[in-house]
Kinemage of the C-alpha trace (Angstrom):
@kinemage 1
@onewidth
@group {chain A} dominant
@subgroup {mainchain}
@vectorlist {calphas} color= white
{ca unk a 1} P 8.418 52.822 97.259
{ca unk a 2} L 8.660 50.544 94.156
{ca unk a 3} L 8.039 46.920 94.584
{ca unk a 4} L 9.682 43.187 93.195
{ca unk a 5} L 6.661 43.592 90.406
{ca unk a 6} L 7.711 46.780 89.235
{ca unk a 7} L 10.894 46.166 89.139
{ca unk a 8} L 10.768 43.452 86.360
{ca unk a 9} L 9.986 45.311 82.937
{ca unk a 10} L 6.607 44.590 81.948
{ca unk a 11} L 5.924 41.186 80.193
{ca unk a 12} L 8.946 39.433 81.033
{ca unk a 13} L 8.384 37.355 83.812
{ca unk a 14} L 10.803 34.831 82.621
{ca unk a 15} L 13.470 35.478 85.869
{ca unk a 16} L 15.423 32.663 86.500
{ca unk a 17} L 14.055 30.723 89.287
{ca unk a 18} L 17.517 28.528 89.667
{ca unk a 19} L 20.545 30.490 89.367
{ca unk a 20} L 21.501 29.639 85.853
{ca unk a 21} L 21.249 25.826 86.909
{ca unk a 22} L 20.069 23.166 84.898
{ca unk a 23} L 16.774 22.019 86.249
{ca unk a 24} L 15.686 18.020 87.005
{ca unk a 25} L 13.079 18.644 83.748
{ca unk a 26} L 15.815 19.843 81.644
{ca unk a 27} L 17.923 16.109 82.775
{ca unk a 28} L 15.007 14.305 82.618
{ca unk a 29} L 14.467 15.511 78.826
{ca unk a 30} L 18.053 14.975 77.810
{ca unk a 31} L 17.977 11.630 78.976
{ca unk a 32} L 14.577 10.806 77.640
{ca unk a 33} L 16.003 11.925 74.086
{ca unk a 34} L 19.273 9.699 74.130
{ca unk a 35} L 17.568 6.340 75.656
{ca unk a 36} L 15.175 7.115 72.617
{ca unk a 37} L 18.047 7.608 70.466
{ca unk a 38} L 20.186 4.322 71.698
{ca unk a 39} L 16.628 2.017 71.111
{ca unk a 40} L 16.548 3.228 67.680
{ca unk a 41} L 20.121 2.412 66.525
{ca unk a 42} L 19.538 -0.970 68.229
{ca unk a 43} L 16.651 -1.801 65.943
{ca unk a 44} L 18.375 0.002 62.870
{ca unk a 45} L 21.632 -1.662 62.916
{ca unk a 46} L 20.277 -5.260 62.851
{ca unk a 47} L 18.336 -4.521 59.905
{ca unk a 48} L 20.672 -2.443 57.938
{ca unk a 49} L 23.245 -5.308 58.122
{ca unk a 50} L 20.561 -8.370 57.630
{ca unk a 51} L 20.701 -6.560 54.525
{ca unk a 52} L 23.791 -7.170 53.169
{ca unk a 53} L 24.889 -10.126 50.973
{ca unk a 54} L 26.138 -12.533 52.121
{ca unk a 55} L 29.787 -13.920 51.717
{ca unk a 56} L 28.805 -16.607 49.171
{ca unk a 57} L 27.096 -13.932 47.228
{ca unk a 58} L 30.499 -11.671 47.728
{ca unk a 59} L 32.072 -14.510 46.222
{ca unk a 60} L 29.969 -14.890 43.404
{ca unk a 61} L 29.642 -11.479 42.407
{ca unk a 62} L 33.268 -11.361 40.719
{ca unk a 63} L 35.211 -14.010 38.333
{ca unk a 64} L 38.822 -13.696 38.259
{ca unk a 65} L 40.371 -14.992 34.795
{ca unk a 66} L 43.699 -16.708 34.225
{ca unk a 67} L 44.528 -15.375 30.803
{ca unk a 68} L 48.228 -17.046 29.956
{ca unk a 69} L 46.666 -20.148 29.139
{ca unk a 70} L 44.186 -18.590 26.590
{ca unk a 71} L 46.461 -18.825 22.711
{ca unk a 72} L 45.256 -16.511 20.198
{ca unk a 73} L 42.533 -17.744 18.438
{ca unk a 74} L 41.622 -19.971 21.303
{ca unk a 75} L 38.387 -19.311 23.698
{ca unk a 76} L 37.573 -20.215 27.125
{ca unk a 77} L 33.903 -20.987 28.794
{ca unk a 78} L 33.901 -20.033 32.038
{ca unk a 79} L 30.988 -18.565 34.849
{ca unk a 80} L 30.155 -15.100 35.964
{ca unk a 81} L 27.028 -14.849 38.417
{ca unk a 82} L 25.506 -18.324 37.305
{ca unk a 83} L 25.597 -17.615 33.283
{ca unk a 84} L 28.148 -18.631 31.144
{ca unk a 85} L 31.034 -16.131 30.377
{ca unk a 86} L 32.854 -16.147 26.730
{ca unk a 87} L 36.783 -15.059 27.019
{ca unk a 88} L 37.971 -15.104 23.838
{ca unk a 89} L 41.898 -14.249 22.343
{ca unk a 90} L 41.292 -12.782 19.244
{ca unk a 91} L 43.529 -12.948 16.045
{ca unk a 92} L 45.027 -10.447 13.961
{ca unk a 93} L 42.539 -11.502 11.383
{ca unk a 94} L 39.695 -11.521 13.475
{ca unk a 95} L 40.175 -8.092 14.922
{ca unk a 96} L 40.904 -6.613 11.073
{ca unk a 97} L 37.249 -8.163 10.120
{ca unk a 98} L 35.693 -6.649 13.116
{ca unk a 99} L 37.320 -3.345 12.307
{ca unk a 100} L 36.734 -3.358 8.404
{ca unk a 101} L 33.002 -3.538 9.376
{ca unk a 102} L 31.130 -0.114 8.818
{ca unk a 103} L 29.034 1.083 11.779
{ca unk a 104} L 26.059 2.096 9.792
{ca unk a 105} L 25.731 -1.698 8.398
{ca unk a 106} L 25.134 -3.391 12.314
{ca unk a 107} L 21.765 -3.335 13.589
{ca unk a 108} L 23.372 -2.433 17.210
{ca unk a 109} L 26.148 -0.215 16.260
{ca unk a 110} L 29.490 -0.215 18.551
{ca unk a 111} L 33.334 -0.743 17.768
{ca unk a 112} L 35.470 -3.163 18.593
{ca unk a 113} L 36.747 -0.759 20.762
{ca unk a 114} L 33.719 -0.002 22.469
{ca unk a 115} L 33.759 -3.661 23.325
{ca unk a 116} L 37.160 -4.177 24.506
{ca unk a 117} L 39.624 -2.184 26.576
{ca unk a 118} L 42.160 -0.159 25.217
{ca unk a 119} L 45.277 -2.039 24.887
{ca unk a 120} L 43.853 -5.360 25.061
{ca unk a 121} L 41.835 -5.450 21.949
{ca unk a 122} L 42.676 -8.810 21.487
{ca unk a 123} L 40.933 -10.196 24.238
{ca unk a 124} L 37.057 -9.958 23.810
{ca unk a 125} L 34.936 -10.700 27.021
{ca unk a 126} L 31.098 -11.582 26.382
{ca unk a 127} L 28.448 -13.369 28.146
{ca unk a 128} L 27.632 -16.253 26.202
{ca unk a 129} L 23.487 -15.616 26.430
{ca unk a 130} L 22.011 -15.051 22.559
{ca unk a 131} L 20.101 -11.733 23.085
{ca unk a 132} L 16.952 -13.200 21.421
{ca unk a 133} L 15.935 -15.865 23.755
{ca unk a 134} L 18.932 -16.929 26.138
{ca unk a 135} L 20.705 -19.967 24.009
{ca unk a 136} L 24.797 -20.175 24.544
{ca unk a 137} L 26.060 -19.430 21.047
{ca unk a 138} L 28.097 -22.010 19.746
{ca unk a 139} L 32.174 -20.606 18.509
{ca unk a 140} L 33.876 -20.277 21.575
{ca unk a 141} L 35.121 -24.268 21.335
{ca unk a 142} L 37.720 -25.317 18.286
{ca unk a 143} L 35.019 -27.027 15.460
{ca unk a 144} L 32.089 -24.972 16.028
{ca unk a 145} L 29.972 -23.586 13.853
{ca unk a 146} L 30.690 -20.065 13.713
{ca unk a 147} L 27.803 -18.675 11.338
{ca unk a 148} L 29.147 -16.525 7.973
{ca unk a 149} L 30.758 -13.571 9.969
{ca unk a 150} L 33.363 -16.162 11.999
{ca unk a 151} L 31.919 -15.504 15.137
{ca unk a 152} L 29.289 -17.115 17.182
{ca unk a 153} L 26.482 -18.758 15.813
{ca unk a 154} L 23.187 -19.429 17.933
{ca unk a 155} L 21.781 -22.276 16.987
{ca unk a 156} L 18.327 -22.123 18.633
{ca unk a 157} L 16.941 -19.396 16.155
{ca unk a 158} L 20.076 -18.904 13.675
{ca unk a 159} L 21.058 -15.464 14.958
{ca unk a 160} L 24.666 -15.252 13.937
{ca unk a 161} L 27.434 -12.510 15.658
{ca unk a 162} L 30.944 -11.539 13.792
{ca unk a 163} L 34.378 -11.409 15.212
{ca unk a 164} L 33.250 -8.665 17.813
{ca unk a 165} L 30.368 -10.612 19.151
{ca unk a 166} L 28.036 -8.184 17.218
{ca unk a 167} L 24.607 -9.223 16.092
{ca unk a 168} L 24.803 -9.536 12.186
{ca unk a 169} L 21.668 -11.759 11.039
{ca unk a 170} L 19.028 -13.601 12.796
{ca unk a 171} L 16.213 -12.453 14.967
{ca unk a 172} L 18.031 -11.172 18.204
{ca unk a 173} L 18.175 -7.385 18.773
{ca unk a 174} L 21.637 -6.806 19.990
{ca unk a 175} L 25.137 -7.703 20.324
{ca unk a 176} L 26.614 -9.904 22.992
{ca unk a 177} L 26.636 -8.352 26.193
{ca unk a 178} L 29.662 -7.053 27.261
{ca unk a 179} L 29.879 -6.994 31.120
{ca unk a 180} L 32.398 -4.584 33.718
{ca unk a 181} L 35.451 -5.705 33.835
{ca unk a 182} L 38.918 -5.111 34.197
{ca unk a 183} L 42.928 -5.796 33.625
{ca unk a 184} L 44.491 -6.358 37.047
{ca unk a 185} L 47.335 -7.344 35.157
{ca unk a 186} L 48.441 -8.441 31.603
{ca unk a 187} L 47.762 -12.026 32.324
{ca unk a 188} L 44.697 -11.407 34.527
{ca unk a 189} L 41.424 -9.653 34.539
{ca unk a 190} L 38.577 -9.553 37.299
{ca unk a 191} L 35.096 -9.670 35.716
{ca unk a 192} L 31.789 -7.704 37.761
């Protein structure tokens, strides 16, 4: 007469006890798991969005530019994230010079239209912070002294930039930085 033990294959004495049901330890460790789960998004969240910036920062992290009232050959001074911003409307002339300049002769080689955006070559958009040792360049205003190469002359250590805002004599290293930016419309343009 065979009995319940050998009836169950040897080994496997993994018959379920419960019919298939879940059991109160299976519950208790699914629920264990998502209170865990809940207590660590409420300490995550809070400190993900501490760190974002805040809406001063937001604000401050773009300039938008009013270009209609910019002539050519005129300049503006404006601000973009607490250092000045040079917006320049270049002239015919100007842009030539910058042009007629061979690559191979600049001590931080890049085109005009490396500098501007295509279309808009006229309109040349540097921060006004002399790569050498962080002096605003004097040429943006009407009068200023605008070095031998008609651009922007710094007057701390004499480095002196062309048309293009391109380093062309004096001790700093490169060109007038040329931050993001772009057109939003012919008369407008959003800068960071």
């Amino acid at each position: 007469m065979a009995t319940l033990e050998s009836a169950i294959p040897a080994g496997d004495h993994s018959a379920p006890e419960h019919g298939g049901e879940p059991r109160r330890r299976d519950f208790l460790n699914i629920a264990a798991v998502a209170f865990g789960g809940i207590g660590a998004g409420a300490v995550v969240i809070p400190l993900v969005a501490q760190m974002a910036p805040s809406a001063d920062v937001l604000a401050a992290s773009t300039t938008e530019i009013d270009l209609s009232k910019i002539d050519v050959g005129q300049g503006v001074i404006t601000s973009f994230r607490k250092q000045p911003l040079f917006v320049r409307n270049l002239t015919p002339k100007e842009i030539a010079e910058a042009k007629a300049v061979p690559l191979s002769e600049l001590r931080d080689p890049e085109s005009l239209d490396q500098r501007t955006k295509p279309g808009h070559e006229n309109w040349l958009i540097t921060l006004a912070v002399c790569t050498h040792l962080g002096c605003i360049p004097l040429g943006i205003q009407e009068g200023d002294n605008r070095g031998q190469y008609g651009g922007y002359f710094c007057p701390c250590h004499g480095s002196q930039y062309d048309t293009a805002a391109r380093i062309r004599k004096g001790p700093a290293p490169k060109n007038l930085l040329v931050p993001d930016y772009q057109f939003t419309s012919n008369t407008t343009v959003v800068v960071g």
